[in-house]
N, C-alpha and C positions, 0 to 999 in steps of 0.2 A: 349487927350494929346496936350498941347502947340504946334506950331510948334516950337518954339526957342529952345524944349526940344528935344537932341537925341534919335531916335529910338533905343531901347534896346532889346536884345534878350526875349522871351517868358519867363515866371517865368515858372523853372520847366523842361527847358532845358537846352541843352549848347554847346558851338562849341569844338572841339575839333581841338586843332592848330598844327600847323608841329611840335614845340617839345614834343607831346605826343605821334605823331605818331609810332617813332620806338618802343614804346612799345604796342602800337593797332597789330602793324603787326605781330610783338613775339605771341602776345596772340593768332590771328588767323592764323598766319602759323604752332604754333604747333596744333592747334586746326584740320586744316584742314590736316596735316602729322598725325597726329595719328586715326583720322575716316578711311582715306585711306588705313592705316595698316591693320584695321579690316575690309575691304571688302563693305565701305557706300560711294556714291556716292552725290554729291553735286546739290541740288534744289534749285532754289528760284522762292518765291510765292509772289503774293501781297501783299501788306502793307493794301490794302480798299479790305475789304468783305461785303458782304451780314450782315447786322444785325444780322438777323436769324439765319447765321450758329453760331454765337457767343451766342446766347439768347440759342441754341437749346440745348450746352453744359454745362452753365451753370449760368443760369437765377437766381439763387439764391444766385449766390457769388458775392463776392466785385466786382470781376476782372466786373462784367457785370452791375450788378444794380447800385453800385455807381461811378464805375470809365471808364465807357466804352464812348471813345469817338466817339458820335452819328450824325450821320447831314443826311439830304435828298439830293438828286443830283439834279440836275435840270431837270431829266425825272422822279422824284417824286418817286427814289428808296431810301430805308433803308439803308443806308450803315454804315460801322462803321472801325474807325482802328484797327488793330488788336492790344488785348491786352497779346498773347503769339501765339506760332505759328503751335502749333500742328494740331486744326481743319484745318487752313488753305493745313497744309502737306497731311493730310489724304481725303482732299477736293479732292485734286491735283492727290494724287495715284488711286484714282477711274476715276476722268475727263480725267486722263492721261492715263490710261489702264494700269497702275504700275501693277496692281492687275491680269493682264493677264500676265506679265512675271513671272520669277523665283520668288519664294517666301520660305522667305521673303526679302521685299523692304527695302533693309538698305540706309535709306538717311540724309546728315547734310545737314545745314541753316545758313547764318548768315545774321541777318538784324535788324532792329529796330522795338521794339515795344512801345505800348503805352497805358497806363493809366493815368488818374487825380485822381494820387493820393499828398497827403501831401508833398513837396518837403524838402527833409532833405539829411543830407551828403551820400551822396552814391544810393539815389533813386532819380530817374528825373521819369517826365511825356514823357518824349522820353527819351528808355533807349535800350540796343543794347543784344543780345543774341547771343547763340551758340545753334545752337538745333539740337540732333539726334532722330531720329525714326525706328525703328524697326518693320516693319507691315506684318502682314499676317503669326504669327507662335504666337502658348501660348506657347510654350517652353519655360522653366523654364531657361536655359540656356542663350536666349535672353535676361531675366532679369539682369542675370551674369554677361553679354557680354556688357551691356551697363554702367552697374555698374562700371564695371574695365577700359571701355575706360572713362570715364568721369575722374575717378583719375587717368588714364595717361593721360588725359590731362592736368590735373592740374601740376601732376610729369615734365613735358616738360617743360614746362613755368618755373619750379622754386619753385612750392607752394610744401614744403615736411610735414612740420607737419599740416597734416589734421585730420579730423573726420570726417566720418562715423555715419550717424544714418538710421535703418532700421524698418521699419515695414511692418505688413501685413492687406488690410483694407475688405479681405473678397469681395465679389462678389455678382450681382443681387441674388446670390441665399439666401447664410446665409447672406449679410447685413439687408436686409429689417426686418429681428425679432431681430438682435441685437440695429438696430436705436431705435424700439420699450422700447428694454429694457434699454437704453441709454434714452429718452423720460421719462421712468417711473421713475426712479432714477433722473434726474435732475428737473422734475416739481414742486414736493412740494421746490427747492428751487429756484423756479423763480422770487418770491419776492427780493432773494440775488442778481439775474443777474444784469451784466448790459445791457442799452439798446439794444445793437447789440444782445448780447446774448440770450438774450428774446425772439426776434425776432427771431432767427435760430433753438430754442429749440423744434420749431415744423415742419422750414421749411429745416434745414439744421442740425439736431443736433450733427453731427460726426465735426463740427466745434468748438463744444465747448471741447472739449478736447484741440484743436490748441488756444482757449483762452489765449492770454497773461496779462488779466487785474488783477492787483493782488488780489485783495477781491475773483477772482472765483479761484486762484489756489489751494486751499485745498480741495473744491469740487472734484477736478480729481483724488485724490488719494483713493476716496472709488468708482470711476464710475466702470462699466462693464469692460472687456478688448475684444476688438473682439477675441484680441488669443483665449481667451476661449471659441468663440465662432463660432468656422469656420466647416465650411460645409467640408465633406471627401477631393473635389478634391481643395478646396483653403488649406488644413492640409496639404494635400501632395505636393501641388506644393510649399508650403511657407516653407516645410522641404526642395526640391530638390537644392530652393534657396539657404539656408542657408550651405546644404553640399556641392555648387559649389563653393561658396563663401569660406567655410573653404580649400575646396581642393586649391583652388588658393591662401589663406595664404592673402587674404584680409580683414583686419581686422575692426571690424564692435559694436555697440552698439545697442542692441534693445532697442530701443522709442517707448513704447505702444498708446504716445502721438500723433504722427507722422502723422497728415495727408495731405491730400494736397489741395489748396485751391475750384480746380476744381473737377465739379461733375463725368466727365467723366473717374477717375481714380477706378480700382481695382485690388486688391490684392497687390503685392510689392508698397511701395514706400520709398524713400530714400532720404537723403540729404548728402553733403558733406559741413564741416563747416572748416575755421581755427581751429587749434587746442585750441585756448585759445576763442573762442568765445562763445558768450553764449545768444545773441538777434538773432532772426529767422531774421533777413534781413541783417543781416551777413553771410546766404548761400551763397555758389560758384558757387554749382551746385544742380538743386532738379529736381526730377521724379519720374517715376515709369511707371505700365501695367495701359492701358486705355484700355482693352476689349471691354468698353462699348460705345466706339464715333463714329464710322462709324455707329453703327446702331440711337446712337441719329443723326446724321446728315442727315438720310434718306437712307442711301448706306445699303450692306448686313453687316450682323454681319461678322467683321473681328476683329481678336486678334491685338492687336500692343502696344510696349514699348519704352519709350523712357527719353532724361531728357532736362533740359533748362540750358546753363552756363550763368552768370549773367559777360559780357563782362565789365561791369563799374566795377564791387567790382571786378573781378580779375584782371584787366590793374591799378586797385588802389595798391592790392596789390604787382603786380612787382616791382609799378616803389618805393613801400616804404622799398621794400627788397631791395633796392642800386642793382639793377640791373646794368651792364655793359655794356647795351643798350642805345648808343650816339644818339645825332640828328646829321646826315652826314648834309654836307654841300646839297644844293638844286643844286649846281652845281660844278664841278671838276674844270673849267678853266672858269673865267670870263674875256672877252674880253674887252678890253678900248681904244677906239679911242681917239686920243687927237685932238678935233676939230670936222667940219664937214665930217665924214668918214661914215656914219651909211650905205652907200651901203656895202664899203670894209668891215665895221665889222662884218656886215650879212653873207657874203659872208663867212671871215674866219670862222667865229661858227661854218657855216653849214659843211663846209672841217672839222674841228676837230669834230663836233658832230658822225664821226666815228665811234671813240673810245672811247671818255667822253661825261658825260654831260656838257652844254654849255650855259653861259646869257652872253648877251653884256648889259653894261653898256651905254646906251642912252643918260644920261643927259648930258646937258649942264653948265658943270662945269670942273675946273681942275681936271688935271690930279694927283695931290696930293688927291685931296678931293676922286677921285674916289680910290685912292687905298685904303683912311681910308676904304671905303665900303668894299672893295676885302678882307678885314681884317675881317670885322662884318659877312659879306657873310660865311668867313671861305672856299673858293676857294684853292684847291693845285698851283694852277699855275692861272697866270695870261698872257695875250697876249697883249703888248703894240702895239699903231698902231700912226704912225704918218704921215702925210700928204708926207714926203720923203720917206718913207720905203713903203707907198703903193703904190708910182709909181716907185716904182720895186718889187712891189708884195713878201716884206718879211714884217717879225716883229720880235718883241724883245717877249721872250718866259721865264720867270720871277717865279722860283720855289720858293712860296712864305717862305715855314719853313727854307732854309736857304739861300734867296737871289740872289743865284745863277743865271744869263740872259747870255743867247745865241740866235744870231741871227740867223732865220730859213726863208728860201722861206715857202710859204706858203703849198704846197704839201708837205712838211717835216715835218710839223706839228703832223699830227697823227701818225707816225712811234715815235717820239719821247716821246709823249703822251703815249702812248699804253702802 
C-alpha cells in the first residue's frame, strides 16, 4: 500500500462506534438478565487455541478446512482463532474442574469469533456471539431449557415474530448406518453435485441435505429422513423433547433438513429464524446436544447442549425495528474554561464527577465556539469558568434545554447536579 494512502480497517471487519452502542448493550444485558434467570453463570475463554482442539471437532467442515484462521507462534505452536465457541467452553469445564462441581455446568459467553469467510451484509470475518452451554446431563429437558431461554432472549430484546425449526440428527449409535444409507442414495447422483457437494458425499454426507445450491434441492426431497431412522434411546429422547416443548406452548416446525455445520452435534438441533426469513444466514440463534465433543477433544465422554446467538444479525435487527434505544450524551456536564484555567477546570470536573459524568473542554478557542461543541456533545449542563469566578472559586452553572445559569461556589456543585 502507498504510504500517501490511509490505512483502512481489515475487509471483512468493522469497528463498531458510540452510536451503536446503546443497542450492543440492549442486546447483551438482555442476553445476560435472561441466562441468569435460568440458573447459567458467565465464562470467558480465549479467543487463540490450540489448532488441534478445532481440527479435532471438526476437520471436515467449512468452519475448519476452509475458513479457520491458522498461524504458528513464535515457540513453533499451532494455534488458531477460534471459529465458535463451544470447544473452547467445554475445554475450560474439564481444565477448570467445572466437571467436579454440581452438574450440570450451566455457562453463557460473549466474545468474538472468527472465520474467513466471503464478507456480505450481515456476516464479517470477526463477528460477535452469545453462547450458552449446558454440560454434564443428556436430559432431555436441558434440550428444552436451552431452547426457551434462547427465544427469551430474543423476546427481551424486542424480536417477537420468530421461527422456530427443530430436528433430530440421531447419535454415534444410529447415525453411522443412516450416513451409509444417505451415501447410497446420493452417489449414483454425484455427477449432478456440485463441487463442495461431491466432496462431503463421502466425507461429511449429512451436509448435503444443509445444501443450498439450487440444481441439488430436488435431490433432498427423495433422501432418507434420520426420523425414520433413530435408534430407541435417540426415539425417546427426540419424543421427550418434543412433549417439553409442547407442554411449554413453544411453538416449533420440524426441518428434516436441519443440520448443523459441526461434527460434534447429536440428536436435537434447532434454529430460530425472523419470521419472514428464508436464507440460513438469516438465523438468530442455532444449536443443539453435542454428546459427542468432550470425548472428541480427548476429556471423558460428557453429555452437553447448548446454542450460539449471532450478536451482528440481532443488534441489526433492533436497531431496524426503530428501537427507542438513544445514544446518551458521553458526558452529563461539560466544563469550559474561558482562557488559561485547565488546572481550575480539572479540578471543578473532578468535584462534580460525584454525581455526573464529566469532560472539560481544553481547547484553545472561544468561548462561543466551545458551547457550539457543548451543543454537538449533547451535554445537560454546562459549567462556565472565567479567569474572575476562579479566584473566588465559583462558576456559572448553564442548564443547556432551557438556558437557565445560576452562580455556584464550587462545592455546590454536585448537590445541585445530583
Amino acid at each position: 500500500m502507498p504510504r500517501s494512502e490511509p490505512i483502512k480497517a481489515v475487509r471483512g471487519v468493522r469497528d463498531i462506534l458510540p452510536a451503536e452502542m446503546p443497542v450492543w448493550r440492549a442486546a447483551q444485558a438482555g442476553a445476560a438478565a435472561v441466562a441468569r434467570r435460568y440458573g447459567y453463570e458467565e465464562i470467558i475463554t480465549p479467543i487463540i487455541e490450540h489448532a488441534e482442539l478445532i481440527e479435532r471437532v471438526g476437520e471436515d467442515t467449512d468452519a475448519v478446512a476452509k475458513e479457520l484462521y491458522r498461524f504458528d507462534d513464535r515457540g513453533g505452536r499451532n494455534l488458531a482463532l477460534r471459529p465458535e465457541a463451544t470447544a473452547g467452553v467445554v475445554r475450560a469445564y474439564f481444565e477448570g474442574a467445572l466437571n467436579q462441581g454440581a452438574q450440570p455446568s450451566r455457562l453463557y459467553l460473549f466474545g468474538p469469533m472468527f472465520r474467513y469467510d466471503r464478507p456480505q451484509k450481515g456476516r464479517y470475518r470477526q463477528f460477535y456471539q452469545f453462547n450458552v452451554e449446558a454440560i454434564g446431563s443428556a436430559a432431555p429437558g436441558l434440550d428444552t431449557e436451552v431452547v426457551e431461554l434462547a427465544g427469551d432472549w430474543l423476546n427481551e430484546v424486542g424480536l417477537q415474530d420468530l421461527r422456530l425449526e427443530l430436528n433430530t440428527i440421531g447419535d454415534g449409535k444410529c447415525r453411522p448406518p443412516y450416513l451409509e444409507r444417505l451415501k447410497e442414495y446420493y452417489r449414483p447422483l454425484k455427477s449432478q453435485l456440485g463441487g463442495d457437494s461431491q466432496l462431503r458425499l463421502e466425507r461429511n454426507p449429512l451436509r448435503l441435505l444443509d445444501s443450498k445450491v439450487p440444481q441439488e434441492q430436488p435431490f433432498k426431497n427423495g433422501a432418507p429422513k434420520i426420523i425414520d431412522h433413530l435408534c430407541d434411546e435417540c426415539a425417546e429422547h427426540w419424543s421427550s423433547v418434543r412433549r417439553l416443548l409442547d407442554a411449554a406452548s413453544i411453538e416449533y416446525q420440524l426441518n428434516p433438513y436441519l443440520v448443523r455445520g459441526l461434527d460434534y452435534y447429536t440428536r436435537t438441533v434447532f434454529e430460530f429464524y425472523p419470521g419472514g426469513a428464508t436464507g440460513q444466514q438469516d438465523a438468530l440463534a442455532s444449536g443443539g446436544r453435542y454428546d459427542g465433543l468432550a470425548e472428541a477433544e480427548g476429556w471423558p465422554s460428557t453429555p452437553g447442549v447448548g446454542f450460539a446467538g449471532g450478536l451482528d444479525r440481532v443488534t441489526e435487527l433492533i436497531a431496524a425495528a426503530g428501537s427507542e434505544l438513544t445514544t446518551s450524551s458521553p458526558a452529563d456536564v461539560l466544563v469550559l474554561p474561558d482562557g488559561e484555567l485547565a488546572v481550575e477546570a480539572a479540578e471543578v470536573a473532578r468535584i462534580c464527577r460525584a454525581v455526573r459524568s464529566v469532560a472539560v473542554d481544553y481547547e484553545a478557542k472561544s468561548l462561543r465556539a466551545k458551547m457550539r461543541s457543548a451543543n454537538k456533545l449533547g451535554a445537560r449542563w454546562v459549567v462556565l469558568i472565567s479567569a474572575e469566578d476562579a479566584a473566588r472559586r465559583v462558576a456559572q452553572l448553564r442548564e443547556m434545554s432551557t438556558g437557565d445559569q445560576v452562580e455556584l461556589a464550587w462545592v455546590e456543585l454536585p448537590t445541585r447536579l445530583a
